[in-house]
C-alpha positions in Angstrom: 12.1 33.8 -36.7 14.8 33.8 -33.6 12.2 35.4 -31.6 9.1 33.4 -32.2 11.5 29.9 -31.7 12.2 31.5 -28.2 8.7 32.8 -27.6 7.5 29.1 -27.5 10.3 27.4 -25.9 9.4 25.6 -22.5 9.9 27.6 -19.1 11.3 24.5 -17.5 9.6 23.0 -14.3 7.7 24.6 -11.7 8.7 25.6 -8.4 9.1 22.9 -5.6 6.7 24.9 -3.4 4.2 25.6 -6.2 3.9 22.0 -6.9 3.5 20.8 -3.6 0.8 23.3 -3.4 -0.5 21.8 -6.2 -0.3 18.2 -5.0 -1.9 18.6 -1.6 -4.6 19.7 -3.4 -4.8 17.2 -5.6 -4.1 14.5 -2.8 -7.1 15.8 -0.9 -9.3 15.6 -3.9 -8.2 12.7 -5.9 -11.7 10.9 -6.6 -12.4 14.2 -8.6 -9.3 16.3 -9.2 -10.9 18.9 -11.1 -10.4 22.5 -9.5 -13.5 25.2 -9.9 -12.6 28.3 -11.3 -13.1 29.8 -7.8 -9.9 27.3 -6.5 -7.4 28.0 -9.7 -8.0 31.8 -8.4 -7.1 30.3 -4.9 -4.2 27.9 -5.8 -3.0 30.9 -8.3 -2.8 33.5 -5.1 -1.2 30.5 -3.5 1.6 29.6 -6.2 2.3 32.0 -8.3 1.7 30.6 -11.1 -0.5 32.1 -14.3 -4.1 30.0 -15.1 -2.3 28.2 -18.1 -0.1 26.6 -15.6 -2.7 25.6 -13.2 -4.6 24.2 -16.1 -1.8 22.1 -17.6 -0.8 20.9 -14.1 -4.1 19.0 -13.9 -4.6 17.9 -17.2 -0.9 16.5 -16.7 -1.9 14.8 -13.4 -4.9 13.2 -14.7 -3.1 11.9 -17.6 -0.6 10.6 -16.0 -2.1 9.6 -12.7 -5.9 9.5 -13.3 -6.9 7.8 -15.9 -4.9 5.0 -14.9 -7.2 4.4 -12.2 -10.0 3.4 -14.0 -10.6 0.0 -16.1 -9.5 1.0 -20.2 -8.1 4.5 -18.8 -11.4 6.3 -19.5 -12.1 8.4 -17.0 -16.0 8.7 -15.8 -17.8 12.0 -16.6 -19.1 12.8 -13.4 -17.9 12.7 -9.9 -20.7 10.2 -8.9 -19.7 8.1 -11.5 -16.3 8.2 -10.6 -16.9 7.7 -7.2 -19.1 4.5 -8.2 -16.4 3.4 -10.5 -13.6 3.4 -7.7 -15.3 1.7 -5.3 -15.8 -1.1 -7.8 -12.4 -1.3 -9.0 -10.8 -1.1 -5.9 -13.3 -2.8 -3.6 -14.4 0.6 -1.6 -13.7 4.4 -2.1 -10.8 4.5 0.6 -8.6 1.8 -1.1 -9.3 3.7 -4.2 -8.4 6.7 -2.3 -5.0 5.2 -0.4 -3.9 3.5 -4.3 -4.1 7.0 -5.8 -2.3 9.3 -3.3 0.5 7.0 -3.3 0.5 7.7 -7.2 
């Protein structure tokens, strides 16, 4: 029982230099922060870190910093739609842009 408890305890946070890996990505891609498979390879060779982290990363980022871009904090499903959204919120794509990389 000792040994399943410690088998799912949390690793802690990630490395300094793995997360800002991860954030100048995400800062350069912030109207539609999701990563092809192709990229998670990348930021993974990059980092360090396993695809489980890279994939909980984002889904924490866009929870936490995402969503909250858009009206109701429901994100659009498509990157045109996203992009469309934005610009409407915000008044054009590049104020969109400058709100969320200050996130």
């Amino acid at each position: 029982m000792k040994d399943e408890f410690l088998k799912k305890r949390k690793k802690g946070k990630l490395p300094a230099a793995a997360t800002g890996a991860l954030k100048r990505w995400w800062r350069a891609r912030v109207v539609w922060p999701y990563p092809s498979e192709e990229e998670k390879r990348a930021l993974g060779e990059d980092t360090g870190l396993d695809p489980t982290q890279i994939n909980n990363w984002f889904i924490n980022q866009r929870k936490r910093h995402w969503h909250k871009l858009f009206e109701g904090g429901v994100p659009p499903g498509t990157e045109a739609e996203a992009r469309a959204a934005l610009a409407a919120r915000f008044g054009s794509l590049q104020a969109a842009v400058d709100v969320a990389r200050d996130a």
